[in-house]
C-alpha positions in Angstrom: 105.6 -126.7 124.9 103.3 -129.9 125.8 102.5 -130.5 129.4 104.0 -133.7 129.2 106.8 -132.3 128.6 106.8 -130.3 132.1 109.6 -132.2 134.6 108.6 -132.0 138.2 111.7 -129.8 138.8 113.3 -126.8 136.9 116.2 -125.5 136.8 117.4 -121.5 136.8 118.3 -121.6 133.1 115.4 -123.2 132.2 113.0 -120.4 133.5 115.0 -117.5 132.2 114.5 -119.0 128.6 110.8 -119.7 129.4 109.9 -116.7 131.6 108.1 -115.3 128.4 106.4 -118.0 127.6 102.2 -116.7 126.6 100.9 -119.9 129.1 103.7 -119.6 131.4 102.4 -118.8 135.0 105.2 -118.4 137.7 103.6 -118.4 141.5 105.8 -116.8 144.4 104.5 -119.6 147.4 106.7 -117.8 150.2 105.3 -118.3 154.0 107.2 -117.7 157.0 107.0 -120.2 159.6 109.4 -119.3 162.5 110.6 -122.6 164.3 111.2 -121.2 168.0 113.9 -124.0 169.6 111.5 -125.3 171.8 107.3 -124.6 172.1 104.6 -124.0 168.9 104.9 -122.1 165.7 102.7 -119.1 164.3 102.8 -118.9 160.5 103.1 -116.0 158.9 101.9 -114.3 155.1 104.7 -114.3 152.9 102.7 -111.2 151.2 105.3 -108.6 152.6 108.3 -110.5 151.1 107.0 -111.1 147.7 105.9 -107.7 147.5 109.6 -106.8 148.6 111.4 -108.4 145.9 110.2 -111.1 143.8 110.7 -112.7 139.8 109.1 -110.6 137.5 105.8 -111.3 136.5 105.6 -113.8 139.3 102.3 -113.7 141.3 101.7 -114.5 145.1 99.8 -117.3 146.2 98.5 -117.5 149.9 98.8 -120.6 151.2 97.5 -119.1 154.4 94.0 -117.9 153.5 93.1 -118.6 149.1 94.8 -121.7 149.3 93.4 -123.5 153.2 90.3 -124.3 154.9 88.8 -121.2 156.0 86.7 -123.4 158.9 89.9 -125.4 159.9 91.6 -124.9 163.6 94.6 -125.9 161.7 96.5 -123.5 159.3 96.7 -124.4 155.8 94.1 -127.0 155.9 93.4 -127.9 152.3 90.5 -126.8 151.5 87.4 -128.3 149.0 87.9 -128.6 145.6 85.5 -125.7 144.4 87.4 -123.4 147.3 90.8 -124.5 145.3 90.1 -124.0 142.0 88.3 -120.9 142.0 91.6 -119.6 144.0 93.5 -120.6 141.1 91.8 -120.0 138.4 91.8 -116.5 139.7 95.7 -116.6 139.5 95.6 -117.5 136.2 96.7 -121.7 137.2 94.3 -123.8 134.7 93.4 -125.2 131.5 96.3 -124.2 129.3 98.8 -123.1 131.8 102.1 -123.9 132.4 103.4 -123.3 135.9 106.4 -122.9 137.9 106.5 -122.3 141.7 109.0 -120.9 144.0 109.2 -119.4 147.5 111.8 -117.5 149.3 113.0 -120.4 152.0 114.0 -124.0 150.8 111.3 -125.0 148.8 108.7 -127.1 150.4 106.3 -124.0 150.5 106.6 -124.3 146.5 106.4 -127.9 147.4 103.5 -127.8 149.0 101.3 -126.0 146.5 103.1 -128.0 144.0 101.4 -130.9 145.4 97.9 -129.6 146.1 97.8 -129.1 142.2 98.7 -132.7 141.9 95.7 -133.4 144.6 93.5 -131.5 142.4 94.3 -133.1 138.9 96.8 -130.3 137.7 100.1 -131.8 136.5 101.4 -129.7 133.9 103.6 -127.6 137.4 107.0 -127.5 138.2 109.0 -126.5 141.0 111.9 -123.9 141.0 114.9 -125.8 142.0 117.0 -123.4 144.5 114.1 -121.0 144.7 114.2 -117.1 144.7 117.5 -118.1 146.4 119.0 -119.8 143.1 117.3 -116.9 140.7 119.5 -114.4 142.7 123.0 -116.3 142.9 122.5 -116.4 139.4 122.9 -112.9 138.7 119.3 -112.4 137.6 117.1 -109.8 139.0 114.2 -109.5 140.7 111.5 -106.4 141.2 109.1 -104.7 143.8 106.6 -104.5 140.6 103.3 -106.7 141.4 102.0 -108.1 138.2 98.4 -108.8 137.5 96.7 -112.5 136.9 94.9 -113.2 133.9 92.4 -115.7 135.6 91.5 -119.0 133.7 89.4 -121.7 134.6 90.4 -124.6 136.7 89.5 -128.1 136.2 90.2 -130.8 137.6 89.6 -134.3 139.3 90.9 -134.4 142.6 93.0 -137.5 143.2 91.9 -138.6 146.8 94.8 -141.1 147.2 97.7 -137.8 147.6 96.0 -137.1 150.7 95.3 -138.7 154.2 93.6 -137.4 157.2 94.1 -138.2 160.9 91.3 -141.3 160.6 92.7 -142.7 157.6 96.7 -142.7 159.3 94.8 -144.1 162.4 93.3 -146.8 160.5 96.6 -147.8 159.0 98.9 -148.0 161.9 99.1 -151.7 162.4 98.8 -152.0 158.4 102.6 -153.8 157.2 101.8 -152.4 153.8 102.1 -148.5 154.4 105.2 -147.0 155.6 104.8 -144.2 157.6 107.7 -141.5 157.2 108.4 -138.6 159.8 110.2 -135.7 158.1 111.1 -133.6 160.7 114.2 -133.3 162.8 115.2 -136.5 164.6 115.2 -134.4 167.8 112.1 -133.5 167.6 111.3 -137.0 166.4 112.8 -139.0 169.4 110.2 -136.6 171.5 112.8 -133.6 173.2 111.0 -130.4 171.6 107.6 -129.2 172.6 106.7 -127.6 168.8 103.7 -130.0 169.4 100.4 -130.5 171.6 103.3 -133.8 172.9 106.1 -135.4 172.6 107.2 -138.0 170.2 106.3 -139.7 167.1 103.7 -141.7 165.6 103.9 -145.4 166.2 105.6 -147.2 163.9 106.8 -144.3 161.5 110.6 -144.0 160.9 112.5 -140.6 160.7 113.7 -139.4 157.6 115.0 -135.7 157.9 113.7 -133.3 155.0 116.7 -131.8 154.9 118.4 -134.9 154.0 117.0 -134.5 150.2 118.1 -131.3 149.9 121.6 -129.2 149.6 121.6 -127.2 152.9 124.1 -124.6 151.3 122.3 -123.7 147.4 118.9 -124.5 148.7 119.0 -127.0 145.6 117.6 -130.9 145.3 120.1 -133.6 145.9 120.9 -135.6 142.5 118.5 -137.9 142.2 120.7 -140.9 142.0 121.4 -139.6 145.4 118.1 -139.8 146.1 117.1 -143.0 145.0 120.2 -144.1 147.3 118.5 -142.7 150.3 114.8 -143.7 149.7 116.2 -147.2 148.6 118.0 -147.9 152.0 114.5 -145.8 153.7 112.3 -148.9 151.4 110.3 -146.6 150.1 111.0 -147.2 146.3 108.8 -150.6 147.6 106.2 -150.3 145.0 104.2 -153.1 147.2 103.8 -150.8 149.9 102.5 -147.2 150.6 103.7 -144.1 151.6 102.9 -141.6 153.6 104.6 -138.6 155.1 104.0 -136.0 157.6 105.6 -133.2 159.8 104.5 -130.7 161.6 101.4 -129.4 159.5 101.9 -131.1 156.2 104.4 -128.6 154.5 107.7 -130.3 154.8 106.2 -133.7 153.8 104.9 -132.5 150.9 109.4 -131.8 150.2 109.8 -135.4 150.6 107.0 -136.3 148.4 108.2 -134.2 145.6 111.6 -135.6 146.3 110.3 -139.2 145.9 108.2 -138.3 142.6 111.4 -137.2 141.0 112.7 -140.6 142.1 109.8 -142.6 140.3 107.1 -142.7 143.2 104.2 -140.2 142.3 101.8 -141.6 144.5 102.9 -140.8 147.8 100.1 -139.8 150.3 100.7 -137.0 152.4 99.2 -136.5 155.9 97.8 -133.2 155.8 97.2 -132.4 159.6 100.8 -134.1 160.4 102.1 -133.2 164.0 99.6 -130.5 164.7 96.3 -132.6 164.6 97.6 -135.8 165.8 99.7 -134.3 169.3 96.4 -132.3 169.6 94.2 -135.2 170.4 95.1 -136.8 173.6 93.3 -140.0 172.6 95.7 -140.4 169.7 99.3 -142.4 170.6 102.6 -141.2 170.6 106.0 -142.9 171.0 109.5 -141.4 171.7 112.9 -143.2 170.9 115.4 -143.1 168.1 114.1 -144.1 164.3 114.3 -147.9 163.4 115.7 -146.7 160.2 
């Protein structure tokens, strides 16, 4: 198999004939993020769960500590390029490698490491469509057996364009040609949850729900006809303008921007400190109110 020949998204079937593959490398991304109702989140390892019941030969991937900023306030922060790619390198994610990613939610943990490769210059990665979720409703099993890395080297050129930090989102709020996209809830859009520092939304963005791309019952990607439907009526198939999503921390976004690469757009920025490190700086504004969208 040629990388090009990797899709963004995999199916069930098409890991179980691959999962023997010599350069196949299968990454279990699972973190736990309880969402209470109302007030802030504490992430959580998904070390416990992968080492519960996982694919075989999969191997965990951290995106709490090997895979974030060690010196951020934020949790997974991404971290410098060197940080990155000795972390995977170390799993065996690099020259020659062909890799899948999963996690035991609905997806945008495999999501997010999915595009951190991307950010780094790795392309030949593919999500698991369903997840661990999909694997099991298939029938196919799983193990407690941890499997060992055979660590490669990394390279890469990091694509700085994926990625936007608080200044840069600043410096583009009164720009016509970036479009702005809140994934989160529309509740805790319109400003009447306290997951956050505050209230509300950044000015200008409109609201366009994660789960909206996905099939809340199998866990699986929406067709992506019906996907093009939604980001068409959204504008964000717009190739004259940017886009850029956040959430909370810069997980969920990173669903939409997967959902949007499958729909043509592979250079969707993504806000890394989201929610958590605009709300925390009082200096920063903040609207409430339904989406224009």
């Amino acid at each position: 198999m040629t990388t090009k020949s990797l899709p963004a998204l995999v199916d069930v079937a098409w890991l179980k004939s691959h999962v023997a593959d010599q350069n196949l490398v299968v990454v279990d991304a699972t973190t736990h993020l309880p969402v209470p109702t109302d007030g802030p989140y504490t992430p959580e390892s998904g070390g416990e769960s992968y080492r519960a019941a996982h694919i075989e030969g999969a191997l965990f991937a951290d995106l709490l500590t090997d895979f974030a900023d060690p010196d951020s306030t934020e949790a997974w922060t991404v971290p410098n390029s060197e940080r990155f790619a000795a972390a995977a390198g170390a799993l065996g994610i690099g020259d020659g490698a062909i890799v899948v990613i999963y996690d035991q939610h609905d997806g945008f943990w495999a999501t997010r490491l999915w595009w951190h490769l991307r950010l780094e210059g790795f392309d030949s990665v593919a999500v698991l469509d369903g997840g661990l979720r999909a694997w099991q409703a298939a029938g196919l099993p799983v193990t407690d057996a941890e499997s060992t890395p055979t660590a490669r080297t990394f390279t890469g050129v990091r694509r700085p364009e994926l990625l936007r930090s608080t200044e840069d989102v600043a410096a583009a709020l009164d720009d016509p040609e970036t479009i702005l996209v809140n994934v989160l809830d529309p509740a805790t859009y319109r400003g009447e949850t306290s997951t956050y520092a505050r209230r509300g939304h950044i000015p200008g963005s409109v609201n366009l729900p994660v789960f909206e791309v996905r099939n809340q019952e199998t866990g699986e990607l929406r067709p992506v006809e019906e996907l093009l439907a939604l980001f068409d009526a959204a504008g964000l198939l717009d190739t004259t303008k940017k886009v850029v999503t956040y959430c909370g921390g810069g997980i969920a976004a990173t669903g939409v921007a997967h959902a949007l690469a499958l729909a043509g757009r592979e250079d969707v920025g993504v806000y890394d400190g989201s929610m958590t490190a605009w709300a925390g700086n009082p200096d920063l504004p903040l609207v409430t109110g339904p989406s224009p969208r």
